[in-house]
N, C-alpha and C positions, 0 to 999 in steps of 0.2 A: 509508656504505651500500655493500654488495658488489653487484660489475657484475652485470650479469644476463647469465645466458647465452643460445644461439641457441634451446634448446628453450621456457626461457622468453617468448623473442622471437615464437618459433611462436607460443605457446598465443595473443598479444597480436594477429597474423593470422590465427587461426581464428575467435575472440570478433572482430575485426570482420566478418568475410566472414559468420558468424550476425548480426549488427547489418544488412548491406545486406539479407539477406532478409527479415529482420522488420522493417525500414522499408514494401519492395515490400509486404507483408502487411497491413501495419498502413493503407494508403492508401486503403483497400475501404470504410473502414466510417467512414460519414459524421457519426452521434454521434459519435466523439473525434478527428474531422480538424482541426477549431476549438476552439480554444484561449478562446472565449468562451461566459461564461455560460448557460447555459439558460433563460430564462424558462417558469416549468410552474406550474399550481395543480392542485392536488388538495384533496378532501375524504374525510375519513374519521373512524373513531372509535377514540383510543386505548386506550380501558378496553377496549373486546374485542380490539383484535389481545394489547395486554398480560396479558389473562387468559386469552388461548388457548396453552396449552404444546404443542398438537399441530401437528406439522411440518405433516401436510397439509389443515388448514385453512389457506383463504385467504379472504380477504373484498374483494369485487368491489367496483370505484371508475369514475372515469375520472381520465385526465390532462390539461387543456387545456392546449394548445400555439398559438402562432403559425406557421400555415403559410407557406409560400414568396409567399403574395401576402397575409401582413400579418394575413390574418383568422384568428378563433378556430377551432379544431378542438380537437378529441379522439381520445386510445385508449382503449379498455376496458384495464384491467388488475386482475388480481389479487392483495392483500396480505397477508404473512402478517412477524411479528418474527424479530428472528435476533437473536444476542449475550446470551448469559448476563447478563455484568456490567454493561451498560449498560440491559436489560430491567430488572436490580433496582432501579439506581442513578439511573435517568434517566427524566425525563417522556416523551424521544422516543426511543425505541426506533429500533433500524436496521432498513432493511423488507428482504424481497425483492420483487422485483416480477416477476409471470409475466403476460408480454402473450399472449393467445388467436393460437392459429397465421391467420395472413394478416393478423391484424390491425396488423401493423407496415408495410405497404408503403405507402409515400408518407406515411410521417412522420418525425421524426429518429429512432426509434429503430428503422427499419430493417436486418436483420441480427441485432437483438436485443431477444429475445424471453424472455430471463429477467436481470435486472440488480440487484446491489446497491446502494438507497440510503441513505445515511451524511448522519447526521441530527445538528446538533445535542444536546448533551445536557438542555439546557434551552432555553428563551427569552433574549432577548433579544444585546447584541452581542458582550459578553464569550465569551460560546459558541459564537456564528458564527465569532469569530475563531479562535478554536481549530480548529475545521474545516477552516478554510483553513488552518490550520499542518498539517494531519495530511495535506489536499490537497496541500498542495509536501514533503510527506516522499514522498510516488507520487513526485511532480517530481523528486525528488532522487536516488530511487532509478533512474529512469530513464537518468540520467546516469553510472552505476555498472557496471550489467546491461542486456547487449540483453535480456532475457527478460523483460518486467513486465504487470502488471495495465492498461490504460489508462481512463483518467478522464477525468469532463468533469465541472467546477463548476456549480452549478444554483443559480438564485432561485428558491427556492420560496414560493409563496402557500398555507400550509397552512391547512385549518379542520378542526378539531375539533369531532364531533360528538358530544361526551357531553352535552349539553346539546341539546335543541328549537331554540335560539336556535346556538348553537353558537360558538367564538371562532377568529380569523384570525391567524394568525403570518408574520412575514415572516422566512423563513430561508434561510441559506446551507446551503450540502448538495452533495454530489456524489454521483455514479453510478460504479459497480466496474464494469466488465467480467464475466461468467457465465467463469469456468474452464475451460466446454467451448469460448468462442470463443478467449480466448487458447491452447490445445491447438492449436485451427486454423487460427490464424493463423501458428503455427510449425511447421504439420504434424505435431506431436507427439499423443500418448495422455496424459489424466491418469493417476495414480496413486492408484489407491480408501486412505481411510485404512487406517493401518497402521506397523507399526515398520518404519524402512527405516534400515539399517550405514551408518554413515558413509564407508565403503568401495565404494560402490554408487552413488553422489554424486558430481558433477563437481567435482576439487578446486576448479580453478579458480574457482566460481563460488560453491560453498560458502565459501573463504575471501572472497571478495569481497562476498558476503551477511554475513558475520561481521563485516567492517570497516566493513560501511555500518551495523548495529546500533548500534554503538559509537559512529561517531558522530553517528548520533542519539538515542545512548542507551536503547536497547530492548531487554528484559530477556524481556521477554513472545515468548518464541518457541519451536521447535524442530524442526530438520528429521527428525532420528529420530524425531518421534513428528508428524509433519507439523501442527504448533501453530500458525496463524498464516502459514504455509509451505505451498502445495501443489507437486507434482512432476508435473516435464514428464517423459516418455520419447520419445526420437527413436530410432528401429532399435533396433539392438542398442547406442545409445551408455548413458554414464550418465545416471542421474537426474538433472535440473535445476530446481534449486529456484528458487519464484518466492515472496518474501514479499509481505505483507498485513496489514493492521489494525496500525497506526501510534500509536493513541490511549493507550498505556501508555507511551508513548515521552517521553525528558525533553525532547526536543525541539518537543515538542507539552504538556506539561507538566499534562494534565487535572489539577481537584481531585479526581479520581474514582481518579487513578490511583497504584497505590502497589504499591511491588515484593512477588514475593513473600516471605513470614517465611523460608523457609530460605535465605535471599541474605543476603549480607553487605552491603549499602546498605542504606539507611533512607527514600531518596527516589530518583525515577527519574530525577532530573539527575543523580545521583551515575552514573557511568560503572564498570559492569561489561563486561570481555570474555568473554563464552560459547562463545567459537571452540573448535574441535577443533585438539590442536596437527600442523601442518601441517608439511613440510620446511624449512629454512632457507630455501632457495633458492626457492620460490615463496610464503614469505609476502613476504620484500622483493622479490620482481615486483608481487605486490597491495600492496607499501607505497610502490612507485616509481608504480606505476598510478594510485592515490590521489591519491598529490600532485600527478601532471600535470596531475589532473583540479580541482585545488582552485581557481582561476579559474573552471572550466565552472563550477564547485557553485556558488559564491557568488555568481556571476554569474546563474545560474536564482531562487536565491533572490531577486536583487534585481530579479526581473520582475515582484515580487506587493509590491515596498517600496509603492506607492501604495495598498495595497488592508488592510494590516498597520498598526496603530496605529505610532507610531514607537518606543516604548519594546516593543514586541511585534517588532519588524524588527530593532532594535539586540540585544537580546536571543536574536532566534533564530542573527545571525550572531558574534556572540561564542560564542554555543555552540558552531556549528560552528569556529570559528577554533580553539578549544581542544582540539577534537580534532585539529586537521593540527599544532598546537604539540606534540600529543604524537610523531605520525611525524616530527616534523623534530627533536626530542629523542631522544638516544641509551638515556640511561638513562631515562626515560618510557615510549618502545618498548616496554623490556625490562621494565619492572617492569608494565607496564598491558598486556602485547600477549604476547611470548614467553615472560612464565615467569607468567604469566595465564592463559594457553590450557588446554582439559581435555585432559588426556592418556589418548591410545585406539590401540592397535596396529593401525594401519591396515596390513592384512593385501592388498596389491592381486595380485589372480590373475597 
């Protein structure tokens, strides 16, 4: 591998000195301080959130929670579907949830007051477990990028009420962060959808968003047409992208999920690189960055081995091992990474 130079070294001290402010940021907000489960039940009914196609309907519930002294409480909240392909494909659709203004204060999810939850695709544990793989892909990305989405894992006691009688599910699930709080937790502006140049894009972070896809194998994305991807603005710097929705990812391996027909794979453990090709010199900063980091990675992953089937643990980290086999390979690199990448005349002012 060729050294890296002092501008490279820079970009390596700016990306942490954005990491201590977004730690100080990140402290405020008491939902994703702990790293433990949520216990929540909810009732609702999924034939009408799934037969309502309009964005602003939402259908009112409550959440019961355990408060600070053990006993049951509640929030009012409001539900409404999100996710195309999982609305078609899947009994449990992904919700948004919009809690009524004040009514978050003196509960966990104070601070926030619109949140995605990421539901199982079916019943039972096979599916749960998935969840939690798509959960430690956030995890993994965190380890990558100061700039990410924060989560907290939830026990959900769900009842469905299509039925008078109605039925109880016990489900694992987590909660997204709302995109206008991580904006404010980094002091930045989103970015309304839209086509944004790859030119307009922080290399640095772009490439590093490109390499953490790869490996975990996710195909499903795109910062130009913000897929999956939304964009931070800070002042006048560039755009910074923050990925999302994990579940097409080989690394998560849904039966739901399957690349798309104009891709040259056939499954989404099959590893494609989507990167934009980037200068020499700062993609081997993001291939030495990588690999410093390949202890933090597998090390994160093995905080959830008791909670992961063990042929689901062994499995996710062999996948990942096969990606850093590829940066520690010369000719790998180059066939799967450098002469992989889409090439685009990044034209910088």
């Amino acid at each position: 591998m060729k050294r890296i130079s002092f501008i490279a070294k820079a970009m390596t001290f700016a990306l942490l000195i954005g990491a201590c402010f977004q730690a100080l940021a990140l402290q405020k907000d008491n939902l994703f301080a702990s790293e433990t489960p949520l216990d929540l039940e909810m009732v609702t009914n999924f034939k009408l959130i799934k037969g309502s196609k309009s964005d602003t309907v939402f259908f009112p519930t409550f959440i019961k929670y355990k408060n600070l002294e053990g006993k049951t409480d509640s929030v009012p909240v409001n539900l409404r579907g999100r996710g195309n392909s999982r609305r078609a494909q899947c009994f449990f659709t992904p919700l948004w949830l919009k809690i009524p203004k004040g009514a978050t204060k003196n509960t966990p999810f104070e601070g926030n007051r619109s949140l995605k939850l990421v539901l199982p695709c079916q019943e039972g544990d096979y599916y749960n477990q998935l969840i939690l793989m798509e959960y430690i892909a956030y995890k993994l990305f965190e380890q990558v990028s100061p700039y990410f989405f924060q989560t907290r894992l939830i026990n959900l006691k769900l009842t469905d009420r299509q039925t008078k009688k109605g039925r109880s599910y016990d489900l694992t699930a987590f909660v997204l962060e709302d995109v206008d709080n991580v904006a404010e937790n980094y002091e930045a502006k989103t970015k309304d959808s839209g086509l944004i140049l790859p030119q307009l894009i922080n290399d640095t972070l772009a490439l590093k968003q490109d390499f953490f896809a790869l490996m975990i194998g996710n195909t499903d994305w795109s910062n130009t047409t913000q897929h999956n991807v939304k964009m931070l603005k800070k002042g006048e710097g560039k755009f910074i992208p923050v990925a999302y929705d994990f579940d097409y990812s080989g690394f998560v391996n849904a039966p739901y999920a399957i690349p798309y027909d104009y891709l040259p794979i056939k499954k989404v453990t099959e590893r494609l690189y989507r990167g934009i090709c980037r200068s020499e010199e700062l993609t081997q900063f993001v291939r030495a960055d990588f690999l410093d980091r390949e202890s933090q990675i597998l090390t994160t992953l093995a905080t959830y081995q008791s909670t992961l089937s063990s042929a689901d643990y062994a499995s996710a980290r062999s996948f990942l091992l096969e990606f850093f086999s590829i940066l520690k390979n010369e000719d790998a690199f180059n066939s799967q990474i450098t002469q992989a990448c889409q090439k685009y005349n990044l034209i910088e002012n």
